[in-house]
N, C-alpha and C positions, 0 to 999 in steps of 0.2 A: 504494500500500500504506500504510494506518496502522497504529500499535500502539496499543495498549491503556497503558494508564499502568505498568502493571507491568512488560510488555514491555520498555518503555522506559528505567527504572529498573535494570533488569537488562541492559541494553546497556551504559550508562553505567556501573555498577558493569566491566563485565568490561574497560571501555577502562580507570575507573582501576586498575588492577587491572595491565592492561599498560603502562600510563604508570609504573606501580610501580616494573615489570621493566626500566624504559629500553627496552621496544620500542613506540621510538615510531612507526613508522609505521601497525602493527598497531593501536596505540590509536588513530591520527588515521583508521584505516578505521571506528571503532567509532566514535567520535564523530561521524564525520560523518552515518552512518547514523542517530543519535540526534537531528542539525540538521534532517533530512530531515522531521521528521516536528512540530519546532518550531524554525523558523528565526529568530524574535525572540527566543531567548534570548543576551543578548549575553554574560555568563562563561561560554557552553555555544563561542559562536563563538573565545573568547578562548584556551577552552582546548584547541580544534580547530588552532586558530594557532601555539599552543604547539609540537604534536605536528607537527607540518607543519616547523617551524621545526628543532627538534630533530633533523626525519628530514634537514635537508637542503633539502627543499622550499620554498627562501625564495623563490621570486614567488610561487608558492600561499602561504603566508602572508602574506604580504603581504595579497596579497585577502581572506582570512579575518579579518586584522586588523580591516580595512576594513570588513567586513560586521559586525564586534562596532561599530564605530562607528554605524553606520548603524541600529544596534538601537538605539543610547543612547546621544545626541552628548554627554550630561554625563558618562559616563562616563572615568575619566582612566586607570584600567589600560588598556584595549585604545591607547589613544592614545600611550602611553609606549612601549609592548613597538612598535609601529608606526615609532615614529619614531628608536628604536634599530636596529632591522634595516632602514631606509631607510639609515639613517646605515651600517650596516655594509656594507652592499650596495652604498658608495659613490653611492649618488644625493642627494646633497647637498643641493640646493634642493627634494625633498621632504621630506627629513628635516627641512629650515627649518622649512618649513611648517608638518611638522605639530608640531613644537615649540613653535613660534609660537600655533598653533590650543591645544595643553594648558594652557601658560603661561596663556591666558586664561581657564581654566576656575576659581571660586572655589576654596581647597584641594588645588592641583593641587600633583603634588611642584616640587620645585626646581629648573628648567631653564636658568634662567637661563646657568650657564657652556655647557652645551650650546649654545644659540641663540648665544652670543658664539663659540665656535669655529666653529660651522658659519659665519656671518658671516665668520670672517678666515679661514678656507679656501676659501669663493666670492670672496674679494676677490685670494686669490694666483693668478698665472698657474701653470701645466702642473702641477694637481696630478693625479696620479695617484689612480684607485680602486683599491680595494685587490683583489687578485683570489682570486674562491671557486673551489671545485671541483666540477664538478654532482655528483650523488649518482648512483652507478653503478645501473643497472637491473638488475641483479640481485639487488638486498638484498631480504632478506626483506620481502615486504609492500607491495613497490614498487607492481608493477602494478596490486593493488587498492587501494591506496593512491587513486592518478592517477585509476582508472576510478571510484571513488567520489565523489571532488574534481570529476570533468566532471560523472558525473552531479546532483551538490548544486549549480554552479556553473548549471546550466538553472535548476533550482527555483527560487535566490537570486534569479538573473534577474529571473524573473517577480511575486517579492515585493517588489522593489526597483519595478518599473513600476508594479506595487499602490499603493503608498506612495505613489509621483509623483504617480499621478492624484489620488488623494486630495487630497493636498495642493492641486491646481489646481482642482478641483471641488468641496471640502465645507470652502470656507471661512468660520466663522463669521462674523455680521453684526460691522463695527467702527463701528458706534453705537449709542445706546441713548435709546430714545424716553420720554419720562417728564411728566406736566403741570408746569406752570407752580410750583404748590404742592412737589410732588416738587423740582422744580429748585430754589427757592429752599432746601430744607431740605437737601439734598446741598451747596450753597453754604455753608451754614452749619455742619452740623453731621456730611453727608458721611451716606453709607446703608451699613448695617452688611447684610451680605452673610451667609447662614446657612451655615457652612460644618461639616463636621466632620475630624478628621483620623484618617486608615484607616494602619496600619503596610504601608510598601508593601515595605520589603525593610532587613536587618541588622538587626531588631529581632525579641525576643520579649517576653512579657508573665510577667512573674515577679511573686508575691505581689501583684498588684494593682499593680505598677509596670513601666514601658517598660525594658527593659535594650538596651544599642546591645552588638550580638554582635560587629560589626568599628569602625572607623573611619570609618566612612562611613553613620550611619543615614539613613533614608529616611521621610518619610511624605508618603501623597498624600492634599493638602488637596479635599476632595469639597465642594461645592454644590448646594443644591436651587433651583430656581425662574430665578431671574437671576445668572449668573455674571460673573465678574471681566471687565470690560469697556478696550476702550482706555483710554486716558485717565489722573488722578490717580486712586492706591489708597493705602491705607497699611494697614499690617499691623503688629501686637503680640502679643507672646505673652511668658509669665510663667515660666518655668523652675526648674526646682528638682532638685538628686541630688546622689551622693555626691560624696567630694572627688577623687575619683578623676578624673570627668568635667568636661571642660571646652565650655563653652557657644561655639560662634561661629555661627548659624543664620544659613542664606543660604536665600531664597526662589527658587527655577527656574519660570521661567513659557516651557510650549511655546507659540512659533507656529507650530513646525510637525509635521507626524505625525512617530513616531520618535525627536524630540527634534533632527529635524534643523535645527530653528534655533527660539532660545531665549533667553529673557533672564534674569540675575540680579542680586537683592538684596541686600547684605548688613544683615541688622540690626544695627542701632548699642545696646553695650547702656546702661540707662538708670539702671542700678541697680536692688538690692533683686531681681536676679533676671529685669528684665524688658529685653526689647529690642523696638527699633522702628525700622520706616523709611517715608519716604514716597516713593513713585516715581511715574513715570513712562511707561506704555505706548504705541505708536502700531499696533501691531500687534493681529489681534486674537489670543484666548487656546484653547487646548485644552485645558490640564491645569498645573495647578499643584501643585509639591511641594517640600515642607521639609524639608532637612537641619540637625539642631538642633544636632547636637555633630561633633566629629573625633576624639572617643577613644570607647576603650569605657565600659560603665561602666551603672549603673541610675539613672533621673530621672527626675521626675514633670512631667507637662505640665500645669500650673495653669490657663491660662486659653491663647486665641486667637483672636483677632479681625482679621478683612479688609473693611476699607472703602474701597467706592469715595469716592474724593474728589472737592475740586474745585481750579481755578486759583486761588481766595480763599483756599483753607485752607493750599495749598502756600504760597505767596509768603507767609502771616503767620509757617508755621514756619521760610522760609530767612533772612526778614528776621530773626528771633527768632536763628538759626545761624549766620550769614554776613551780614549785613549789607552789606559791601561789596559781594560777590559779585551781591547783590541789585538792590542800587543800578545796579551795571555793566550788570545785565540791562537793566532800564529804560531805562538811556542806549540800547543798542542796539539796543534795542526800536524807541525813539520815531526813533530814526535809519533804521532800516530801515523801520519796521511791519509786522513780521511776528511775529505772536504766536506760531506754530509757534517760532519762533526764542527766543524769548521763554522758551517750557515748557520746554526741552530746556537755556536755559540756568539756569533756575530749580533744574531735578533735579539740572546738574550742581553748582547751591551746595549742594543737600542730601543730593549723593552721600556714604558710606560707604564708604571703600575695604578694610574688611574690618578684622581683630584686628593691632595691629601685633606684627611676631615676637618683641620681647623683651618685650610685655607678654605672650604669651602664654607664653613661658618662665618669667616670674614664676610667675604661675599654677601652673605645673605643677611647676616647681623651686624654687621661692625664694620660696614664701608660708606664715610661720610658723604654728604650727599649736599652739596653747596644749597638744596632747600631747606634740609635742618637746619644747616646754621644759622640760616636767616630765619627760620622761625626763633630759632632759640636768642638769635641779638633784638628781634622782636620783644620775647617773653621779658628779659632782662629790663626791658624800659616798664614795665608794668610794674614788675617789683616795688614794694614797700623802702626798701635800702640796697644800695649795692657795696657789699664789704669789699675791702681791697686786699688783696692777697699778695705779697711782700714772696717772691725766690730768690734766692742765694746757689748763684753757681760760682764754685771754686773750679777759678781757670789754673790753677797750679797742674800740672802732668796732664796738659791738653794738648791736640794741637788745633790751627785758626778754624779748619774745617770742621774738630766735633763742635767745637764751641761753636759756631754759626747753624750747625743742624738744631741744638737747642732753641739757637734764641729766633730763627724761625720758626718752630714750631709753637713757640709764645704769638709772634706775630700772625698767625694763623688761628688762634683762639677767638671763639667766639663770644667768650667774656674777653672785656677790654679792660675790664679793673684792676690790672696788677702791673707790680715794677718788680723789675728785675736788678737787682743788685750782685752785679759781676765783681768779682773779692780777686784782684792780681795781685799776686805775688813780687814786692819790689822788682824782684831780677829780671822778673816778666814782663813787668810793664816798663821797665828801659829795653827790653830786647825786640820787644813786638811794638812800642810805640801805644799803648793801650791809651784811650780816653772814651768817653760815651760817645764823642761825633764817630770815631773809625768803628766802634762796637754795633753801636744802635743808630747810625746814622740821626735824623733826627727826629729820633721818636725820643721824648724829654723821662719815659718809661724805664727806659734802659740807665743806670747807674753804676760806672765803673770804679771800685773803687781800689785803691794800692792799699798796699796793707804791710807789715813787717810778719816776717814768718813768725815772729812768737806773738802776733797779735791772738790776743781772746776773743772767745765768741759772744761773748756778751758785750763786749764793745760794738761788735758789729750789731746785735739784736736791737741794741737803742736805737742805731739809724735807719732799721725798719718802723715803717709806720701801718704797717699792713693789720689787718684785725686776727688774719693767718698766715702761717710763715711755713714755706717749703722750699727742705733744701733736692737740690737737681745736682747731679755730676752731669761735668760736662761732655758729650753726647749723647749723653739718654733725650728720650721723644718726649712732648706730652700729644695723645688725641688731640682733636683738634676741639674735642668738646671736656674736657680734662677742667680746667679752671669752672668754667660754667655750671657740673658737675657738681663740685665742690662747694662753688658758693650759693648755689640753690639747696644745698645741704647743708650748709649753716642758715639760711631764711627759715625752712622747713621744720629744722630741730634746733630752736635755739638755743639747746641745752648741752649740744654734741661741743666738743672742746678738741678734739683730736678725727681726725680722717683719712680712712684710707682705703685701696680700691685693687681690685682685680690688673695682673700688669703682664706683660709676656716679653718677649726679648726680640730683637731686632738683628740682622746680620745683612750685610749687602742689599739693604733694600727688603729683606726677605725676614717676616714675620713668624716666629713658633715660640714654642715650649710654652703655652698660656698655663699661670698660675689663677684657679679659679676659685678665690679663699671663702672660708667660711666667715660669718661675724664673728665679735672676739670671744675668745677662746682663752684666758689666761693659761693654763695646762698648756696648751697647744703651742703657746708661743714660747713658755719656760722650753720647751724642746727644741723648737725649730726657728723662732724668729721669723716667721710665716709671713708677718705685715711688710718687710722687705726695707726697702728707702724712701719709697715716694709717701711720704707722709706732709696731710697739712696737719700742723701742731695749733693752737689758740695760743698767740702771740704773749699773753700773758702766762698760758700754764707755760710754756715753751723756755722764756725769764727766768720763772720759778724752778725748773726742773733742769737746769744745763748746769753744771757745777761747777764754781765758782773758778776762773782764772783758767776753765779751756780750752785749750788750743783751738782755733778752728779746722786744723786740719787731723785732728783726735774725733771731732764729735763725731756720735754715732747716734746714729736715730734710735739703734736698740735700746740703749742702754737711756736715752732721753725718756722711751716708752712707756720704760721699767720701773721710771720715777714719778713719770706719769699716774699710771694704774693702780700707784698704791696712793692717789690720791682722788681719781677717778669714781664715780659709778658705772658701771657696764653700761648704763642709757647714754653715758656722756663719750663712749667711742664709737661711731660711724663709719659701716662699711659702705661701698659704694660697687655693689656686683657687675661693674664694669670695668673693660680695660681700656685705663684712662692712660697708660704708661707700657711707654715700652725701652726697656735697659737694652744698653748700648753690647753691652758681654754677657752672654748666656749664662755661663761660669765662673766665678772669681779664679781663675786660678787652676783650681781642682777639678778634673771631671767625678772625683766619687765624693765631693759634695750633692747632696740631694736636692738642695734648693739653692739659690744664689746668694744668699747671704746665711753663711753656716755658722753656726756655736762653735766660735773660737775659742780660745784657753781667753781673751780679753773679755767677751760675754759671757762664758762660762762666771767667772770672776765677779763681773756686774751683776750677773742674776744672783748666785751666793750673799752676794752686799743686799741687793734689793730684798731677799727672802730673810735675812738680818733686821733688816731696820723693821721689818712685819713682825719681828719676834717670831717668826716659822722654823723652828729646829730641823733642818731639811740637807739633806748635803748632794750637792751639784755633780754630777759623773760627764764622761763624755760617752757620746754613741759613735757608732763609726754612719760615716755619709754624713759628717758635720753636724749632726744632731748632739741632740742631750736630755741626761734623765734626773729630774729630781727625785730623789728616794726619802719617804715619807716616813718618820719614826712608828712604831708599832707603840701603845700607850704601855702603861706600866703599871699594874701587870697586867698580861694582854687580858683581852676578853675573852671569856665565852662564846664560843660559836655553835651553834646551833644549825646545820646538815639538814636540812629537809627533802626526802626522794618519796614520789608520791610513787607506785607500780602496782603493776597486775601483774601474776605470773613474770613469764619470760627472765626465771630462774638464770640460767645463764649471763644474759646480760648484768642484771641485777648483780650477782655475786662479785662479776669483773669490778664493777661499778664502785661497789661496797670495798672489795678486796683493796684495790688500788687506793682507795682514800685512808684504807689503816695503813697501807703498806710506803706510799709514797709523800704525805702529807707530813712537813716537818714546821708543827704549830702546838703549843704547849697545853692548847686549852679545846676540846670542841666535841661535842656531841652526834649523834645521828637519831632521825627519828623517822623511819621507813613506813611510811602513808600506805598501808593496805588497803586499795579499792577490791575488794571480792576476787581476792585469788582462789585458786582453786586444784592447781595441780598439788599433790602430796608431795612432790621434790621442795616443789618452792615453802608449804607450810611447817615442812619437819628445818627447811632453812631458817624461819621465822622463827622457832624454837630456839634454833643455835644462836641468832642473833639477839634475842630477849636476854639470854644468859649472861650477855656481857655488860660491862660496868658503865657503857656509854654508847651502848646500842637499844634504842625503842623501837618497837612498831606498833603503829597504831592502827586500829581497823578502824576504817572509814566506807562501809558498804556503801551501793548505792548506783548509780549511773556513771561515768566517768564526766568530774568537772573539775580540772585543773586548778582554778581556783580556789575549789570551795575547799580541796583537800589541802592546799598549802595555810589558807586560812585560817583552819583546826588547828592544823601542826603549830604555826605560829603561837595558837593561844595557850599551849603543852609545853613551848619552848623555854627551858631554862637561861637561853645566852642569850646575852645583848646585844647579840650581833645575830642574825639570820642568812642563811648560806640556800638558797634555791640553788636546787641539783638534779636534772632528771637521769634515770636511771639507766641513761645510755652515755652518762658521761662518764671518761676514763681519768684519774689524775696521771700523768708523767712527771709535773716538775715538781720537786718537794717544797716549795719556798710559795707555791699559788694562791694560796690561803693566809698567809702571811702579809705579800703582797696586796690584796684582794679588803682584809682587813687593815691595812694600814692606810689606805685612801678613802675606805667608805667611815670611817673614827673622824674624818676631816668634818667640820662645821657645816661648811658651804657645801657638802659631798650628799647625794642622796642613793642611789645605786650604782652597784660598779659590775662590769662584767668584765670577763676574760676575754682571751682569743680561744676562738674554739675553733680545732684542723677535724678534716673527717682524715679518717686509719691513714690513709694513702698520702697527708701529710700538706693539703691543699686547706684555704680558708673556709670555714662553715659560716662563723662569728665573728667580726671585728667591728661593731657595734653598730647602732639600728636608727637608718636615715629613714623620716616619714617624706611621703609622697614618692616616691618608689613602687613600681606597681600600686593596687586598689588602695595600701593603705601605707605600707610600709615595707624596707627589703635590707638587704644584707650588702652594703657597699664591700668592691673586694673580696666578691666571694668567688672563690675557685681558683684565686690567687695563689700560689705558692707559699708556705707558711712564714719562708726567709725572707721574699721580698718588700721590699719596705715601701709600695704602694706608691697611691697618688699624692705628692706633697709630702712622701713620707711618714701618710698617716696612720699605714700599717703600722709603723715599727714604732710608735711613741706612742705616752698616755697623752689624752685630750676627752674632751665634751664629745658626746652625741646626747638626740635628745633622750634615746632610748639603748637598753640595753638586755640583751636575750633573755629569760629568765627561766634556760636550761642551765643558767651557772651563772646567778645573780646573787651580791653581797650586802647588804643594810642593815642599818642598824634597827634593832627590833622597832623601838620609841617613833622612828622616822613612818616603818613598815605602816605601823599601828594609825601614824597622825593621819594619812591618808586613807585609811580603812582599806589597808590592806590590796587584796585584786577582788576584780568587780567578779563577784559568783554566778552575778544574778543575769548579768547582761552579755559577758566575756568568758562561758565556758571553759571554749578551749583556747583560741584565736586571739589575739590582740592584748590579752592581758597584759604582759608584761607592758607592751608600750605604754597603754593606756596607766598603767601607775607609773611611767617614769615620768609620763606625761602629769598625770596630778603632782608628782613631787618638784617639778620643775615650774610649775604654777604657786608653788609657795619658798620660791627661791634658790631651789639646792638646785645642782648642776649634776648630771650622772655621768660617771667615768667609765672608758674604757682602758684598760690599761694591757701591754701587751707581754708584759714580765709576768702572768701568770697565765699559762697555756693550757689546757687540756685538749683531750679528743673527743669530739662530739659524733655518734653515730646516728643521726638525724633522725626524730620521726621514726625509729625503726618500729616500736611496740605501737603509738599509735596510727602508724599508717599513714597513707596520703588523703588531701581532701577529694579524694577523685570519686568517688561514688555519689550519688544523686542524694543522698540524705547529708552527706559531708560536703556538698557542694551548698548546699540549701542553707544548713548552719554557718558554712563559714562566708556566706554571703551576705544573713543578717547581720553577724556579729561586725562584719566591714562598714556596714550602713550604717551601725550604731556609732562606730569610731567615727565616721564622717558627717556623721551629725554631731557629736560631743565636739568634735576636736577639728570641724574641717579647716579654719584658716591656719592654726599650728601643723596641720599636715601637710597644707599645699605652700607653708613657707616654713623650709627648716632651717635655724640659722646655721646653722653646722654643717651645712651641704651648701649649693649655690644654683642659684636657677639656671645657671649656663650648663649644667651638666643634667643628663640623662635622668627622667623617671619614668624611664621603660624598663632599665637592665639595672644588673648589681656591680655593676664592670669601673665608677667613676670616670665613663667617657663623656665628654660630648655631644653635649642634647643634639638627639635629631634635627633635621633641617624643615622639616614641616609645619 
């Protein structure tokens, strides 16, 4: 039976229609009737999958998945949704796979923690799959559902053997016969190929211009006569549109029908609009197509051009791009003699590996736009005051060129209210001639002033008149909205006295390593010095805090900071989650400094004073990668502590659990009190026996349903220690010092709960404290990390703030636990407890710690299971709602994380571009 195109049309309509309704199996009867009749449509298969998926029918989706790939191996939707419901389905090393297969597709989304998880759950023994419910035959829709799905699943069949043969039988010639004359002129100058470009899919044609309708345009490059051949090709094309759109154009070249196997380009762009690249083929071609952008948006296709090449044209451009690269080729060339060996290594000196992520987040977030500015010199005349803002760039160890990158970049600000006071050095300014006309020409802004090297800095601070004062080394950048920034953030909080702002580094023109900080952190900064140099100070704290008679070529912004905050309220330092600055040198010095301004043995020093004059008995260490650790005294004599592990059964675990905390905990004082919810195996209860008998082991029975909560709750109110130790009974101790550590941070005043670092077996991150807004509610920044590595910012490897902290091996003090009432029973069973109390403890001032000197191993979730079944999906969907009702503007802004980064993944990359 065929239909008619209207027919068709009208089938389609009535499935979305019921897809509308949530009756999805009725839809996926409707759809598939609609496959029947054009089986290579692969969002037609994607969204048959959907409805299959939805109804229940997860191995028939599956398959249907599979058939949208099979339609369009470039395609990264049907590959995604595929490799999520593998992964749900518990079949793990498919889900690898096909994650593995996305990841390599150009523009795919971000899979990376995915593939890292599936990896360290293939690597642990007896992991359980989670278990589904089949879909009862009696729903609506079933039977013809199934009878639909066998009968489409014949037809596929047969379209899939179609394909095969093809592919084995109508394969194009992979040579190309040409004269002598031809050859030499392809050697040289390469043969330009007549091609045109056809809109193959996401685009329409508006006013005479391409608009890309989703993220994903498409066009297919057509050829008349002799088409694109094995061998060397290069291709260019000229781009042009609005500012909305951004350019990353990858070339797709099929070898085989379908798209079932396929190679890509990325073009390198060249400037001025255009890109190019030259490749490589060994295979022969079927169809070529261009993808020019990944946003939406309207842009004009100027030119495009595909030439086949030769081996002479390649190897001038990789030598001209890579030289070394090049050279290497040759050696292994002449060593082997195998010129195949040769091409393959030549393409990959003049591979492209695609847009890197934070040039394209410039691009799309943080590329001035001469109509901002002028709104923003606009907004400025509105204002109530405009403060003046006072920088101090010492031209000592400069030369005229950084110094001039500076003070253009002042001149290009779109606040006008500041002067700049340029500090020369005697010898300097008889050697350079310095005065304000050669500096600042005649802008009356610019203030050059000669100085004796032992001039003080408070000498120079008086002839500041600015309301804030920032010092610049000379080459660092400001944005061009950096000052405006700033002083709309002193209008705004009249109270902030100190400011500072997200900064990245600069090299040849060429923008990276973005530091994207959290607000302040005291913890975070005793380590790292994280606020960096670009600070505005409040001209009067700045007086007060610079100590008396120094040098100006000693000050340091840290150590100003330091004197700062211990006069500070946290309301009165201001971050500003942009990058207003950008440092002239990536690294001081050091590459195994982790950030650009490291705890030196002089900060080290400063902080030790500053932690002094607080009266903080605390002693300063060094970390290696320029950090440092404050070490917190344990009280005297220490406290009680108090071990809470709530469990059911799963004897084994349990034991380990237990065993490792007598065996590896080296802490003078602490209890355990084992939360029996309704065990029942006789291993485990004649265990309970053993454990009753000892002099610091309880169990208490708590029948009942299982509620996370309600059982740590009890235990709490049975607890003898003034400290409380949350522990579930898949955690292992390894370092004997974890509880010590754990209790020496959470005894702190201002400290409410503190967690560990938790690694799963295989020695990767499970725990390194709990960023909200993060998926639904909240996630695990870092996680799948490596246990050594010391993260982003290096926030693995040091104690600091998060808002939240796991409480599979949480430490409080009892009094704190109690002021809060504890974890919500009533509303937070299983799900979101913990945050949700670090949340109320950080509502009444204390700040929760993570710290990374106490480590355990977490075996995640093994006893309770995953939320994947339809009743555990239901529960932990309320309990989400409820957190996002309580707590939603604390979730969607965590001071501890920063909006420029990611709340999709747990990775601390770079928010999506969407």
């Amino acid at each position: 039976m065929s239909l008619n195109q209207d027919m068709w049309a009208t089938i389609v309509d009535q499935a979305d229609h019921l897809r509308d309704r949530r009756q999805w199996l009725e839809a996926a009867a409707l759809y598939g009737s609609a496959l029947e009749q054009n089986q290579s449509s692969g969002p037609m298969w994607t969204q048959y999958a959907h409805m299959l998926k939805e109804g229940g029918l997860f191995d028939e989706a599956v398959s249907a998945y599979e058939s949208a790939v099979l339609c369009d191996g470039t395609a990264s939707d049907p590959r995604l949704h595929l490799a999520h419901l593998l992964k749900r389905l518990g079949r793990s090393a498919e889900a690898l796979q096909a994650f593995q297969e996305l990841h390599a597709l150009p523009n795919a989304p971000h899979v990376e923690q995915e593939i890292a998880g599936l990896t360290i759950q293939l690597m642990q023994p007896d992991q359980k799959a989670p278990a589904f419910f089949a879909t009862p035959v009696d729903r609506p829709g079933f039977e013809a559902c199934i009878f639909g799905f066998k009968r489409l699943q014949r037809v596929e069949a047969k379209r899939r053997e179609e394909i095969a043969e093809r592919n084995r039988n109508n394969r194009p010639r992979a040579t190309v016969r040409s004269s002598p004359f031809s050859a030499f002129r392809r050697l040289v100058q390469g043969r330009v190929i007549p091609t045109r470009l056809d809109p193959k899919a996401n685009l329409v044609i508006r006013d005479g211009r391409y608009v890309a309708t989703t993220v994903n345009p498409q066009f297919a490059v057509l050829g008349d006569g002799h088409f694109l051949q094995p061998g060397w090709f290069e291709v260019e094309v000229l781009l042009s549109g609005d500012p909305s759109i951004t350019f990353n154009p990858v070339l797709y070249i099929e070898h085989r029908h379908e798209w079932a196997e396929f190679s890509t380009l990325w073009l390198k762009p060249l400037g001025g609009g255009r890109f190019g690249a030259t490749g490589f083929i060994q295979n022969p071609v079927f169809r070529v197509r261009l993808d020019p952008a990944n946003r939406e948006g309207a842009f004009d296709v100027r030119s495009f051009e595909l030439r086949q090449s030769s081996m002479a044209r390649a190897l001038c451009q990789a030598y001209r791009q890579n030289r070394r690269a090049t050279q290497k080729a040759f050696r292994v060339m002449m060593r082997h003699r195998n010129a195949q060996r040769l091409a393959l290594d030549i393409a990959d000196a003049l591979h492209y590996s695609g847009p890197d992520r934070y040039q394209t987040w410039i691009a799309v977030h943080d590329t001035p736009s001469s109509e901002r500015i002028a709104v923003e010199r606009e907004t400025v005349l509105g204002w109530p005051s405009q403060p003046l803002i006072s920088l101090i760039v010492d031209a000592a160890d400069c030369s005229p060129a950084e110094l001039e990158t500076t003070i253009s970049s002042l001149r290009d600000q779109s606040y006008d209210r500041w002067q700049l006071h340029l500090v020369v050095p005697s010898a300097v300014w008889k050697e350079r001639q310095f005065s304000p006309m050669n500096r600042g020409g005649n802008d009356t802004r610019v203030i050059a002033q000669r100085r004796d090297d032992q001039a003080a800095a408070e000498g120079l601070l008086s002839n500041c008149n600015g309301d804030f004062v920032i010092f610049v080394p000379a080459g660092d950048i400001l944005a061009p909205s950096a000052l405006y920034d700033i002083a709309r953030c002193a209008i705004t909080e009249p109270k902030v006295r100190l400011i500072y702002s997200d900064e990245d580094s600069i090299d040849a023109g060429a923008r990276h390593s973005p530091l994207f900080k959290p607000d302040w952190d005291p913890d975070y900064f005793f380590a790292s010095n994280y606020l960096g140099r670009f600070v505005a100070f409040d001209a009067a704290l700045l007086a007060t805090c610079c100590r008396p008679q120094l040098k100006l070529g000693d000050f340091d912004a840290h150590e100003v900071i330091l004197r700062a905050a211990e006069v500070l309220q946290p309301a009165e330092i201001a971050h500003i989650p942009r990058i207003l600055y950008h440092r002239r040198r990536p690294h001081s010095g050091n590459d195994q400094n982790i950030l650009p301004d490291p705890m030196t043995p002089r900060r080290r020093q400063a902080l030790s004073a500053s932690l002094k004059r607080r009266s903080k008995n605390a002693t300063v260490v060094e970390e290696k990668g320029g950090l440092a650790r404050v070490i917190w005294p344990l009280p005297s004599p220490a406290p009680l502590v108090t071990l809470i592990i709530p469990t059911r059964d799963y004897l084994p675990l349990l034991k380990e659990c237990i065993e490792s905390l007598l065996n590896k905990t080296r802490y003078p004082a602490f209890e355990i009190i084992v939360v029996d919810n309704d065990s029942v195996e006789p291993d485990t209860l004649r265990y309970f026996d053993e454990l009753n008998a000892k002099d610091n082991i309880r169990v208490l029975s708590v029948p009942g349903p299982f509620n996370f909560s309600r059982l740590n709750n009890l235990a709490v109110q049975q607890a003898k220690g003034s400290v409380i130790g949350l522990v579930n009974n898949d955690i292992v101790a390894t370092d004997s010092g974890w509880l010590a550590e754990m209790v020496s941070q959470a005894t702190r005043p201002e400290v409410g709960a503190v967690g560990a670092k938790l690694l799963y077996r295989t020695g990767q991150v499970q725990h390194a404290g709990v960023v909200c807004g993060i998926g639904m509610v909240a996630g695990h920044p870092h996680k799948f990390r490596p246990g050594d590595d010391p993260g982003y910012m290096g926030r693995l490897a040091v104690t600091q703030s998060f808002s939240a902290v796991t409480a599979a091996c949480l430490v409080v003090e009892k009094a704190k636990y109690q002021q809060v009432g504890g974890l919500d029973a009533e509303n937070l069973q299983v799900a979101f407890n913990d945050v949700d109390f670090c949340l109320k403890l950080t509502s009444l001032g204390y700040r929760n710690i993570y710290t990374p000197y106490a480590s355990l191993i977490h075996l995640e979730s093994v006893t309770r299971g995953l939320d994947t079944s339809p009743e555990k999906a239901r529960r932990y969907e309320v309990e989400a709602q409820f957190m996002l009702r309580k707590w939603g503007n604390r979730i969607h802004s965590d001071p501890f994380y920063n909006v420029n980064l990611t709340s999709d993944r747990e990775d601390f990359t770079i928010k999506d571009m969407g």
